[in-house]
Backbone as JSON Lines, residues from 0, in Angstrom:
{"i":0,"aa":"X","n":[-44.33,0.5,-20.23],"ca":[-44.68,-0.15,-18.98],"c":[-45.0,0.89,-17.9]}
{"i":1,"aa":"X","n":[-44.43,2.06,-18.03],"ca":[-44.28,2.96,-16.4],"c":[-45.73,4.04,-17.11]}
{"i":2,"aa":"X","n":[-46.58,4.45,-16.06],"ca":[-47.65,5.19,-16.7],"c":[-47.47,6.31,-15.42]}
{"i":3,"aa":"X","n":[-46.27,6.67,-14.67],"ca":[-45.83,7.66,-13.83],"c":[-45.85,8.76,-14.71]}
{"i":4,"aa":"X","n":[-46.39,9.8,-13.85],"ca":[-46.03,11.08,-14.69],"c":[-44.96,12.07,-13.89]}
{"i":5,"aa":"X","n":[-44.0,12.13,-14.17],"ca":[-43.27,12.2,-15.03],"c":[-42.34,10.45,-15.6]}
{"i":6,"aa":"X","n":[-42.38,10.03,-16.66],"ca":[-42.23,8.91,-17.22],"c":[-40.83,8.71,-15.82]}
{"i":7,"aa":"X","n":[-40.6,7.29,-15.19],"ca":[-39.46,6.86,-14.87],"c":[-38.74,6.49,-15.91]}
{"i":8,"aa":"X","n":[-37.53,6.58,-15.87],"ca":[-35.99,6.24,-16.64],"c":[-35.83,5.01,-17.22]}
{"i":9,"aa":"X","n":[-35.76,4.63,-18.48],"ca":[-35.77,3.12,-19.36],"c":[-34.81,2.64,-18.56]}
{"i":10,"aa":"X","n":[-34.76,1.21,-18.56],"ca":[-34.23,0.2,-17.78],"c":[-32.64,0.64,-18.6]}
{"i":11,"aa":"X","n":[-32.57,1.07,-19.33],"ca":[-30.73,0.61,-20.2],"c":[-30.76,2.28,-19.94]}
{"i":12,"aa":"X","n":[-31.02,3.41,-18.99],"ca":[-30.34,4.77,-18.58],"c":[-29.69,4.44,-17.52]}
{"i":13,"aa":"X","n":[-29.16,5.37,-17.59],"ca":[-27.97,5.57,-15.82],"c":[-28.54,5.59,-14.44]}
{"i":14,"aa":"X","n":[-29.81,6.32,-14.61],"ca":[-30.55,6.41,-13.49],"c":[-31.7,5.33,-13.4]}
{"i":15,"aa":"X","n":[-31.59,4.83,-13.92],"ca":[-32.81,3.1,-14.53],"c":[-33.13,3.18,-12.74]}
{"i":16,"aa":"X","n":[-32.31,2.91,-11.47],"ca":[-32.78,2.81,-10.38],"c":[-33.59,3.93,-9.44]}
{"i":17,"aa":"X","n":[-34.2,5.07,-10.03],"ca":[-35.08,5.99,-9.83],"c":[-36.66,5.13,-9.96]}
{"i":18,"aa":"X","n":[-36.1,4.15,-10.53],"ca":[-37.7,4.08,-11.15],"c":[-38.77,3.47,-10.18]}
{"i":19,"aa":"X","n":[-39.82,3.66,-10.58],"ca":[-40.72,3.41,-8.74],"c":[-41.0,1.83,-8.81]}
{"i":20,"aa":"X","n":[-41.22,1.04,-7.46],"ca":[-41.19,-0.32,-7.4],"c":[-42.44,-0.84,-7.35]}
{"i":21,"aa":"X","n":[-42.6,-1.66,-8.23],"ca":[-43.85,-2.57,-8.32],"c":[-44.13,-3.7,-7.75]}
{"i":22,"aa":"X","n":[-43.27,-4.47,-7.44],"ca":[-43.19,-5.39,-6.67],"c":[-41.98,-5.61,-5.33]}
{"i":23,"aa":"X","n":[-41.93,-5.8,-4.44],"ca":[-41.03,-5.89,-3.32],"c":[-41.12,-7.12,-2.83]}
{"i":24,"aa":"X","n":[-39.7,-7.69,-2.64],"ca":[-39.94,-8.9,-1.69],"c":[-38.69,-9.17,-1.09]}
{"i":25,"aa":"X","n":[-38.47,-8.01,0.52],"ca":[-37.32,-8.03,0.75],"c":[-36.64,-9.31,1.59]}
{"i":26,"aa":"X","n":[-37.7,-9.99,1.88],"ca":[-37.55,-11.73,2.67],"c":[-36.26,-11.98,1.42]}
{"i":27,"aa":"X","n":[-36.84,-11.99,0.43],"ca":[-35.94,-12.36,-0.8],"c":[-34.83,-11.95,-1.58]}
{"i":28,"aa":"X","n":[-34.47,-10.54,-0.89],"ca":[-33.52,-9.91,-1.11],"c":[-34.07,-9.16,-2.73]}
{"i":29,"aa":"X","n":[-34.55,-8.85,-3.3],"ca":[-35.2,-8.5,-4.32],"c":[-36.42,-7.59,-4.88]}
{"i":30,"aa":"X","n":[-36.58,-6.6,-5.68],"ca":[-37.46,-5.77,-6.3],"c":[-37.73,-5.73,-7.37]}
{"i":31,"aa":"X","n":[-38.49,-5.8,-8.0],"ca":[-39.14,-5.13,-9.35],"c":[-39.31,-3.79,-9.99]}
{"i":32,"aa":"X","n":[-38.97,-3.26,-10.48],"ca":[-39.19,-1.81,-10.85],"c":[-39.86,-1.73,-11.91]}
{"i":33,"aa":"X","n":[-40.78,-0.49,-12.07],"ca":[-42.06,-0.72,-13.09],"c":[-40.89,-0.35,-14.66]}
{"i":34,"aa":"X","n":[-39.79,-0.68,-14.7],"ca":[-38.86,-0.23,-15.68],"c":[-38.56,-1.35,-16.13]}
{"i":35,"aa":"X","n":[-39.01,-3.01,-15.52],"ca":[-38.55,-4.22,-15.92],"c":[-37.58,-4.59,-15.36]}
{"i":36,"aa":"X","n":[-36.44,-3.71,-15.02],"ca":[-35.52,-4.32,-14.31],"c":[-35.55,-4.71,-12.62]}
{"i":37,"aa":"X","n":[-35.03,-5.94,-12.3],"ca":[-35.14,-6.6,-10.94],"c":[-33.88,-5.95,-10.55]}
{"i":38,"aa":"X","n":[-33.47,-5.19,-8.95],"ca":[-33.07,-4.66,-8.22],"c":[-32.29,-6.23,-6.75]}
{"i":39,"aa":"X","n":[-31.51,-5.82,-7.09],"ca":[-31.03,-7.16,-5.84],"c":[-30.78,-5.77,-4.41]}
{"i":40,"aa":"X","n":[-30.86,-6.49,-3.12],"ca":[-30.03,-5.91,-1.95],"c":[-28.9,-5.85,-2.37]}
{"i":41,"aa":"X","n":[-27.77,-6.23,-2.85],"ca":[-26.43,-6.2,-3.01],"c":[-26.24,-5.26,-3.87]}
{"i":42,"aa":"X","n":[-27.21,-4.59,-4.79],"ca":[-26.74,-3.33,-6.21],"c":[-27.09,-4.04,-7.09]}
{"i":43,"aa":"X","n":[-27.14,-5.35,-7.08],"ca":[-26.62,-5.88,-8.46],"c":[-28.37,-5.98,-9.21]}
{"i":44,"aa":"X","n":[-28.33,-5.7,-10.48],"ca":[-29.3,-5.59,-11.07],"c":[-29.39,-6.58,-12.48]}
{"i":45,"aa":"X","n":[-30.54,-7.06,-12.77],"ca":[-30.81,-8.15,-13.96],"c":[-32.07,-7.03,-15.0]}
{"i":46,"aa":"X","n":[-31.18,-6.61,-16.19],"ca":[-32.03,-5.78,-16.98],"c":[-33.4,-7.17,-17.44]}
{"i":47,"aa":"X","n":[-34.04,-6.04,-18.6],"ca":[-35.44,-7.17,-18.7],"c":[-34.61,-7.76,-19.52]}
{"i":48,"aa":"X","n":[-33.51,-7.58,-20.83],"ca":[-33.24,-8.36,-21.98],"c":[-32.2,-9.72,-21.13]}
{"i":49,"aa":"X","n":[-32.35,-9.74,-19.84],"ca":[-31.27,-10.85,-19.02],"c":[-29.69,-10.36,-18.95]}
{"i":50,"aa":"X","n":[-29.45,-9.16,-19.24],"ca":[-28.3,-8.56,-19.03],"c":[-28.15,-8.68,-17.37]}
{"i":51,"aa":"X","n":[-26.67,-8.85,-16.74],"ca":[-26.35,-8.78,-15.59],"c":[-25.72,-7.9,-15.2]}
{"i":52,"aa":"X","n":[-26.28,-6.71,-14.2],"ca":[-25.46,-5.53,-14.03],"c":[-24.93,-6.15,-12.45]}
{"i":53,"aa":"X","n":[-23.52,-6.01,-12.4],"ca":[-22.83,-6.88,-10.79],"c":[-23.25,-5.8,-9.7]}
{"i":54,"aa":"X","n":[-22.58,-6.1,-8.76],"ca":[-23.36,-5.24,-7.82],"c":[-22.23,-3.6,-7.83]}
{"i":55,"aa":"X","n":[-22.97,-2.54,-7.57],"ca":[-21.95,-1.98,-7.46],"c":[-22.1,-0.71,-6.27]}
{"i":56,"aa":"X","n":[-22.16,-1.01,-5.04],"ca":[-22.78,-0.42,-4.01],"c":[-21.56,0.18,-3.5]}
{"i":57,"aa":"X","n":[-21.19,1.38,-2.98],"ca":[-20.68,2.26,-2.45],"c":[-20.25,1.69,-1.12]}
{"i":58,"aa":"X","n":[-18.91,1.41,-1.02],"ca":[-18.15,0.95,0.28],"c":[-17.31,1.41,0.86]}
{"i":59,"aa":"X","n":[-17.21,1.52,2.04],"ca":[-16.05,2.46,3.3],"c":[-14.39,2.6,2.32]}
{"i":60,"aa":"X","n":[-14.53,1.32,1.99],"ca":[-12.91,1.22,1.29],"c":[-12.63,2.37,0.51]}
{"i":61,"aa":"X","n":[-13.62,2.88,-0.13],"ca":[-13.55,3.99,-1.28],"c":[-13.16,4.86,-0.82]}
{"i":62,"aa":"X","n":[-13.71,5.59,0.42],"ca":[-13.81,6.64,1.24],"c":[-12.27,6.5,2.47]}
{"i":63,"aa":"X","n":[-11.83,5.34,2.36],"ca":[-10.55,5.8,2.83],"c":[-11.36,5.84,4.64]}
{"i":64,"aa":"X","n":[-12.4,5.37,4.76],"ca":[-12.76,5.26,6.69],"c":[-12.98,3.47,7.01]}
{"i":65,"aa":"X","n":[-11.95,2.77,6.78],"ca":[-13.06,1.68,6.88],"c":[-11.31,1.5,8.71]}
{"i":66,"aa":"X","n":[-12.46,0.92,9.43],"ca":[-11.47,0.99,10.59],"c":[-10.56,-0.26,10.98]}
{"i":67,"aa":"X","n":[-9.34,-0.06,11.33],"ca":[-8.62,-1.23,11.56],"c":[-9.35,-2.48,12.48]}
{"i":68,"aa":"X","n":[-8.94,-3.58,11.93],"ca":[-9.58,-4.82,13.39],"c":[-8.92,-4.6,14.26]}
{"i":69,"aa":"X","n":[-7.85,-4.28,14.3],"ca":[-7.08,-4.72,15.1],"c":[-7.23,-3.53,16.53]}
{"i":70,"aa":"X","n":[-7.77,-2.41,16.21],"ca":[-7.67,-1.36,16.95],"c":[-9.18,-1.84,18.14]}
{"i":71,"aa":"X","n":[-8.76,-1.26,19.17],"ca":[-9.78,-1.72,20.45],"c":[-11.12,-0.77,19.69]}
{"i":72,"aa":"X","n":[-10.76,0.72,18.91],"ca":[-12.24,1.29,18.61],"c":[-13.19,0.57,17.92]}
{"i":73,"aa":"X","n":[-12.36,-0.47,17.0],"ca":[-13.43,-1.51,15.68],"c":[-14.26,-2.41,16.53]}
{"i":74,"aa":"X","n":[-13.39,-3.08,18.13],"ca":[-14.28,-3.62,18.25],"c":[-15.46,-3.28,19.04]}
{"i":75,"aa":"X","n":[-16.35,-3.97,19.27],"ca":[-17.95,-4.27,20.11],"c":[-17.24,-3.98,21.26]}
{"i":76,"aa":"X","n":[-17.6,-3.0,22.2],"ca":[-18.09,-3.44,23.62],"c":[-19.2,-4.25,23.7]}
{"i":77,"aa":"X","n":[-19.02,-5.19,24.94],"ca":[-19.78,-6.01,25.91],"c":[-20.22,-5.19,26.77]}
{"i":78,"aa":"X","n":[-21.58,-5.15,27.59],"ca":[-21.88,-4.67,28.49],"c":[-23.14,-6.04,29.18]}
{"i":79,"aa":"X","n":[-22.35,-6.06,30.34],"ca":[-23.2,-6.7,31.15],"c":[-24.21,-6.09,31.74]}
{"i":80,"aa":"X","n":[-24.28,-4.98,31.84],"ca":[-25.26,-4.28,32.34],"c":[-24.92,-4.11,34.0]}
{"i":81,"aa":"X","n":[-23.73,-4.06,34.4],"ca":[-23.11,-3.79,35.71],"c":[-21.59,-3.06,35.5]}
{"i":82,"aa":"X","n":[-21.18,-2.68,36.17],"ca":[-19.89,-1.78,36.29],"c":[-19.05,-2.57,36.88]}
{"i":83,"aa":"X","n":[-18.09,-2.9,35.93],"ca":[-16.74,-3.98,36.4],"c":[-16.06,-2.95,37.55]}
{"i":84,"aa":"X","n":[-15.55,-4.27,38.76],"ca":[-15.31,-3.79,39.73],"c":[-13.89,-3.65,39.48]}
{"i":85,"aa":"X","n":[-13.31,-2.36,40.26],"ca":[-11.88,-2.23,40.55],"c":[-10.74,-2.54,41.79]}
């Protein structure tokens, strides 16, 4: 299927998501890769034989930074666009 030179990575390698995209349709959350396999936003990938790879995207939790709610830094400032008076 891939006529890239240098060949992209068969859909069933490790790096299968190198491979260049043939179709895009991010309204839809979704890609095509000229490797057969469909690419979701979430990681999760559907090989061509209908295999389901889940999603497996790299998250704060891993890394040990994900920030408390409860702490005033997690949340949003508001800005009205004026300087609260004292």
């Amino acid at each position: 299927m891939c006529r890239h030179r240098p060949h992209c990575p068969p859909a069933y390698a490790t790096d299968r998501d190198a491979a260049h995209t043939v179709a895009s349709h991010p309204e839809q959350g979704w890609s095509l890769l000229c490797n057969g396999v469909v690419v979701f936003d979430d990681t999760g990938e559907l090989l061509p034989d209908g295999e389901v790879i889940a999603p497996h995207r790299h998250t704060d939790a891993h890394c040990g930074s994900v920030p408390d709610p409860k702490s005033p830094r997690a949340r949003p400032r508001r800005s009205s666009g004026r300087r609260a008076r004292r």
